[in-house]
C-alpha positions, 0 to 999 in steps of 0.5 A, a space after each residue: 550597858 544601858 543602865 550604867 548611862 546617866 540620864 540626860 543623854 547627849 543627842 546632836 541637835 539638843 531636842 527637847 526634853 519631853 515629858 509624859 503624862 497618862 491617859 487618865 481623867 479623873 473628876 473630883 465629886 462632891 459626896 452624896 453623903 456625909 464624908 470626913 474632912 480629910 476624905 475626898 471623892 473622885 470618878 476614876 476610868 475602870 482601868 485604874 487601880 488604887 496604886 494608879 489613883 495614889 501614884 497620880 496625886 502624890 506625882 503629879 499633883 504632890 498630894 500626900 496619900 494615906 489611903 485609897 478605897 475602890 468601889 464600881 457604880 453600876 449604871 442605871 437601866 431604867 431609861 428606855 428608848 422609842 422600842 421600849 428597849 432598856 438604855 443601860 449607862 456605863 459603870 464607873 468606878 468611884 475612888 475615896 481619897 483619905 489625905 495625910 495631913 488632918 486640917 487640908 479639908 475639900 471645900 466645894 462650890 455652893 452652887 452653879 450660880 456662884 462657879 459661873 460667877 468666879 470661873 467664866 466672867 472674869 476668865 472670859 473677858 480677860 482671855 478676850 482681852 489677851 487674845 486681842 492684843 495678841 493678834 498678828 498686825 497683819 490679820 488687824 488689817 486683813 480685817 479692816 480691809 487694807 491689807 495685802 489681800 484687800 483688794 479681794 472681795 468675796 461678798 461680789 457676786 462671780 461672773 459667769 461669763 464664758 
């Protein structure tokens, strides 16, 4: 009988609609070699198959897929610890996406200098500036020192006096 009911069904109250997202991070790379400009490369958990990657693109960020090839990065182990013991790094998965449509090309920072310049100057002091205008009257005068609490001063030092 459940599959005969259309969804939104009618609850009392009207709760809101929730929404799910997956457990999956994935993390766009730039390609240590030459790759086409239709092509690009990501770092994908080991659980995710390519229908995972491709459902993930199309869905939730509409785009358009044309292939999906897998491959697993073994970890190095040439690393060693005061005992002389191997450190191995875990393996991961690397994904290379083949898009649709021919012009879309992956365009990527040139380097570290130019994305803390683009993405943390103005970011930051604009997310300053509206956090400070956000802030409750009431905590601006707790801060100053007028308001309902003021009259506590925790630099004093405590009396021991019994």
């Amino acid at each position: 009988m459940a599959r005969n009911v259309l969804y939104p069904l009618y609850q009392l109250g009207g709760p809101q609609l929730r929404i799910f997202r997956t457990n999956f991070f994935i993390k766009l790379v730039r390609p240590g070699t030459a790759q086409p400009e239709d092509t690009v490369q990501f770092r994908i958990p080991m659980e995710m198959t390519r229908v995972d990657l491709r459902n993930y693109l199309e869905r939730i960020y509409n785009v358009p897929v044309a292939a999906v090839r897998t491959r697993v990065q073994h970890g190095s182990n040439r690393k060693r610890d005061h005992r002389n013991v191997r450190i191995k790094k875990p393996d991961y998965k690397v994904a290379y996406v083949q898009l649709v449509r021919e012009g879309v090309a992956a365009s990527y920072p040139q380097n570290k200098k130019s994305i803390d310049r683009v993405y943390t100057e103005p970011c930051l002091s604009e997310w300053r500036a509206r956090a400070m205008s956000a802030r409750l009257p009431e905590q601006m005068l707790r801060q100053q020192g007028t308001g309902p609490r003021s009259d506590l001063h925790f630099s004093r030092p405590v009396s021991r006096d019994r």
